[in-house]
N, C-alpha and C positions, 0 to 999 in steps of 0.2 A: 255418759251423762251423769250416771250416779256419782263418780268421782268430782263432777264438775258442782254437782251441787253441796258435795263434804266440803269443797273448799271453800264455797262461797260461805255455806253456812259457818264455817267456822272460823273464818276471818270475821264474821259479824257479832261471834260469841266469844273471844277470842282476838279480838283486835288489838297490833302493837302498837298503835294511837289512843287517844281520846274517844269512849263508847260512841258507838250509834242511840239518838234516841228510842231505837226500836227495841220492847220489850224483849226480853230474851227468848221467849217460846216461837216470835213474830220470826226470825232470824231464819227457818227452814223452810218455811214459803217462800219468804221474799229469796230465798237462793233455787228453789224450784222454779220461781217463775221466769228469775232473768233465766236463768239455763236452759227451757221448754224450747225456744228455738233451737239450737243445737240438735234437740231431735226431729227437729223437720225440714235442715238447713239442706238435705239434696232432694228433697220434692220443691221445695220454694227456694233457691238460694239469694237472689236479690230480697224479696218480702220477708225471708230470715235476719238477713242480716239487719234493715232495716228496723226489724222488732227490734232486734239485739241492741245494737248502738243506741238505737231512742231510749231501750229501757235503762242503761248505763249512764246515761247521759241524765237523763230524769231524776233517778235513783242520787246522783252523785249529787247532782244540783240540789237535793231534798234533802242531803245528810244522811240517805238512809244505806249507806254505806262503811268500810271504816277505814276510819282514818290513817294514814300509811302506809296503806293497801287500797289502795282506790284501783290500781289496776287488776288489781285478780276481778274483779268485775267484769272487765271487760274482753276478760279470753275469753266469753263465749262470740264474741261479735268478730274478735282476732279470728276464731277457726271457723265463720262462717262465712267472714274476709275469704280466707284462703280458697272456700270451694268456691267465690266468685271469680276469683281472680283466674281458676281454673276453667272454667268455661264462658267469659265472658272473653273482649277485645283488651287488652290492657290497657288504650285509654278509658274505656267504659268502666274499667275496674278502679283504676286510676280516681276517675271522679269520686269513688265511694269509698277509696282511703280517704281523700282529702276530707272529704267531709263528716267522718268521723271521726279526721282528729281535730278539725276545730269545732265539734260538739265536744270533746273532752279537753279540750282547751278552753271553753270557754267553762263549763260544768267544773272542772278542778279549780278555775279562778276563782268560780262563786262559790263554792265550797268554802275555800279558804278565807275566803275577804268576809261572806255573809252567815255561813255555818258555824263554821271549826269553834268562832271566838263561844257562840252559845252552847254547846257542849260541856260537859263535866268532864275536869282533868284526867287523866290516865290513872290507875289505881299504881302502876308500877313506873317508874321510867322506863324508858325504852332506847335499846342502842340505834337504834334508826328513826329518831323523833321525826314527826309530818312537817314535810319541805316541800311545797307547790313545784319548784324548780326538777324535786327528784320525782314526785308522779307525773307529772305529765310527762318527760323524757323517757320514763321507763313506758307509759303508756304507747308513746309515738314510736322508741324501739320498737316493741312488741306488735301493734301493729302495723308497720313496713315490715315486718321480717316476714309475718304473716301473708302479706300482698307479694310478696319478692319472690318466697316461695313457690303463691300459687301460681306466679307467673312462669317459671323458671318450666313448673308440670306443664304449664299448657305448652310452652315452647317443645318442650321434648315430646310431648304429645303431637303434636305438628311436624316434628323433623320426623318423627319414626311414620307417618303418614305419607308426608312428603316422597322420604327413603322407598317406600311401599310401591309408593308410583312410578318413580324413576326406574326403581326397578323391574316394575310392571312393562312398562315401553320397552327397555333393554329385551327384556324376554321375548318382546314380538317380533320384533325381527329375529330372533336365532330361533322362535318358532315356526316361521313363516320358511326356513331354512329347510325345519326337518319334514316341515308338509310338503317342501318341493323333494328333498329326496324322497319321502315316502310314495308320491305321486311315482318319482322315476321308477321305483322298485314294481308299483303294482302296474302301472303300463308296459314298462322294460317285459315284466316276466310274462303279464297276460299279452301282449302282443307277439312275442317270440311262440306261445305255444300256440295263439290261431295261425300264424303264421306256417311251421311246422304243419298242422292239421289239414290247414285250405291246400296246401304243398301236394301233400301226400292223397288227399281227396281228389285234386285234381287228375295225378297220376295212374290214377288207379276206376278212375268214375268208370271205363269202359269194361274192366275185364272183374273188378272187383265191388259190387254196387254197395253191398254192408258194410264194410271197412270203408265205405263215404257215408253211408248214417252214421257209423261210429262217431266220425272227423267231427262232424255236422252239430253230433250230439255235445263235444266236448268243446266242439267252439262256441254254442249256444252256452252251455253253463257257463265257460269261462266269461264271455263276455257281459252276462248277467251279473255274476257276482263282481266281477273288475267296476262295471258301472255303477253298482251300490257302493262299493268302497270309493270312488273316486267323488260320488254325490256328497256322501258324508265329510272327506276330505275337505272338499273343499267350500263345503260348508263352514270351515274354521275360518277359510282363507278370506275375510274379508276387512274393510277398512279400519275400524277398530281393534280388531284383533281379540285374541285371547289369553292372558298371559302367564306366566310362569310353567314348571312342572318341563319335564320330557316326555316323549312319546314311548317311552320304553324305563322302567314302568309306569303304564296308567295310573294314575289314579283314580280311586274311588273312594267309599263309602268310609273305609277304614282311615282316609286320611284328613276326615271332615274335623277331628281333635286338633290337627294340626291348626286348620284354617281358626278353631275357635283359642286358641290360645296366641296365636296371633293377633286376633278381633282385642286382648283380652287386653294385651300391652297398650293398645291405643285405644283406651279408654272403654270399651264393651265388653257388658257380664254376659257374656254368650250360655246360655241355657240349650246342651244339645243331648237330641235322643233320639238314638237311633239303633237300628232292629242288630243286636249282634250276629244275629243267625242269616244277614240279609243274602242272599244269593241272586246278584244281577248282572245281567250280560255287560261288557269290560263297557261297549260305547256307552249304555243310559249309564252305569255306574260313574263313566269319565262326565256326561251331561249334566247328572247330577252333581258331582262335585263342582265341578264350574258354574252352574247358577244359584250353587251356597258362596262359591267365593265373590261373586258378582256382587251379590245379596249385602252380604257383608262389607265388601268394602263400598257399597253405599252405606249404610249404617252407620259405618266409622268415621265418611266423608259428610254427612247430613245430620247425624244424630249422635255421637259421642261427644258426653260418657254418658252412654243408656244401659238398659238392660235389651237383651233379645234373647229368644227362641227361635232354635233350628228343629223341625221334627221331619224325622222323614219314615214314612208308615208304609209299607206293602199290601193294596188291597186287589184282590181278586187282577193278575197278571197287570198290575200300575202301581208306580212309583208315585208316591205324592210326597213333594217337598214344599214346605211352609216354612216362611222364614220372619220374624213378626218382631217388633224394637217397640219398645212406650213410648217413643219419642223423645226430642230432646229434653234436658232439663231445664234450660233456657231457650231465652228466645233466636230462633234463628231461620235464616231465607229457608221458604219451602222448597220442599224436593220437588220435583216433576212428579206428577200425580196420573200423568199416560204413560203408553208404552211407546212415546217419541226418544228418549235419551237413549245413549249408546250403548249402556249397559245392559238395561232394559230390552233395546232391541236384539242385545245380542242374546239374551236368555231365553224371548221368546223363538227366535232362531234354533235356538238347542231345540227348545220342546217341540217344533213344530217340525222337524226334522223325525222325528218319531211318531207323529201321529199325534201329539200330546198338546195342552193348550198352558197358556201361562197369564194367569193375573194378579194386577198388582196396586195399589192405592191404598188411603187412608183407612186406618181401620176405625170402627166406630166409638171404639172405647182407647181412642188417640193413637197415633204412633203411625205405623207400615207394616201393610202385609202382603208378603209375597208366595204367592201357591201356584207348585207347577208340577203338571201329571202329565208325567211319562209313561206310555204303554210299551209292554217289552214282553217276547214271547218265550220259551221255553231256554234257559241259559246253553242248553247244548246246540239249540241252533243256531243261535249267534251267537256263539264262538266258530 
């Protein structure tokens, strides 16, 4: 902003046309004040640019501009153009080129028809004397190229989103692959050793009664633990699924930078922090990671280009992950505010799988917040 305001101010002190009637001390306000939106064009970007153009438009119309340089005014409205056009629909953005160049089409006419002529001549000539023809064109240039841009971001913002998903579905099925081999491996092996056991228990029940507690004993564990693993299993396995990554290695906690540098391409300052020293058993570890990536790609489907926060804190044997966005910067269809969407449900799925609960809704100071506590006991027992 400070560079935005050097030039304005010094084309108004310094103009290759005919002075501005504005005293020469007047000349760094009046470039502070067009330029003020520019710093607040990604909290407001439509109410920004609307300052912006009105005020250039005003300004130009009033001569308090200069002459042969009527467009450096109006790059602060150019680069508040471009963040519309980045998060708006491009017809919607569309309407707010148009209508800023015929505010500077009609402001550059009146300039020149009811201005220019009252003014006092130039002190110097100039190799680029004031041609209505060549400001408005360099203006209309400048902003289309401004609007083209921002379109071009939000397109590729959208393909790399797009890309996210399709690949997302790709991945469910080739993961829905490895939960059935994985199924075959823990049933294949825990069936073969009860099998063995009841065998040899059988054989033996009359002459040998311990070595049938033994059997008895080992079929009882196996069966227990085989049916915790086969719960959790197929806890994955359901209609929406869960996408990306292999089952070998899991992911955890350590690949949450991945997921935020990801968030970051398509539009989210992902804010994350998390315990270096975290030491969690590999399933809440994999739980956790999958309802930061849930998390996230709502965000990036609802609310980008926002900011968010990811924290995930260890307290007294629980995982608690919050995942929080300021919400959009424009206007756009609300998210689902229950735990009805598929995302949603599949997260609180994870956590409830654990023992753990998971909520999610608007937060008070605007945006989305998602918190889910995972209880997890001593890491050497579940592994």
């Amino acid at each position: 902003m400070t560079a935005l305001v050097l030039l304005l101010g010094y084309a108004l002190v310094d103009p290759p046309g005919p002075s501005s009637w504005l005293p020469p001390w007047a000349a760094w306000p009046v470039a502070a004040a067009m330029s003020l939106p520019v710093a607040f064009r990604r909290r407001w970007p439509q109410a920004m640019l609307i300052t912006a153009a009105t005020a250039a438009v005003l300004a130009t119309a009033a001569g308090a501009v200069a002459a042969g340089a009527i467009w450096i005014f109006f790059i602060p409205a150019a680069l508040t153009l471009y963040l519309v056009a980045t998060t708006t629909p491009p017809a919607r953005s569309a309407a707010f080129l148009a209508g800023c160049l015929s505010g500077a089409a009609v402001a550059v006419l009146v300039f020149y028809t009811q201005v220019l002529p009252t003014l006092p001549p130039a002190l110097e000539r100039t190799e680029l004397p004031p041609y209505w023809p060549v400001e408005g064109g360099t203006i209309g240039v400048f902003m289309s190229a401004a609007w083209g841009i921002g379109v071009m971001v939000r397109r590729q913002r959208g393909l790399v989103a797009r890309l996210a998903h399709h690949r997302a579905e790709a991945a469910v099925a080739d993961e829905r692959r490895r939960i059935a081999r994985e199924l075959h491996d823990i049933i294949g092996h825990s069936m073969s050793v009860i099998a063995v056991k009841a065998t040899v228990a059988n054989h033996v029940a009359d002459l040998h009664p311990q070595e049938v507690r033994a059997a008895m004993t080992v079929i009882e564990q196996t069966s227990q633990s085989t049916l915790t693993e086969i719960r959790r299993v197929l806890g994955l396995l359901r209609s929406d699924g869960d996408p990306h990554d292999s089952w070998a290695p899991v992911p955890g906690l350590a690949d949450l930078s991945d997921l935020a540098r990801q968030a970051t391409s398509a539009g989210v300052d992902v804010n994350l922090h998390v315990p270096t020293d975290a030491a969690l058993p590999s399933a809440v570890a994999l739980s956790a990671y999958r309802i930061v990536q849930e998390a996230l790609t709502n965000v990036v489907k609802h609310a980008a280009p926002t900011r968010c926060s990811v924290t995930v804190t260890l307290d007294s044997g629980q995982a608690v992950i919050e995942v929080r966005d300021s919400g959009p910067r424009t206007q756009r269809e609300p998210r689902p505010t229950s735990l009805g969407g598929h995302g949603l449900i599949g997260m609180r799925e994870r956590a409830t799988m654990f023992g753990g609960t998971l909520t999610a809704g608007p937060h008070t100071d605007g945006g989305f917040h998602v918190v889910a506590r995972l209880p997890y006991g001593p890491v050497d027992a579940a592994a």
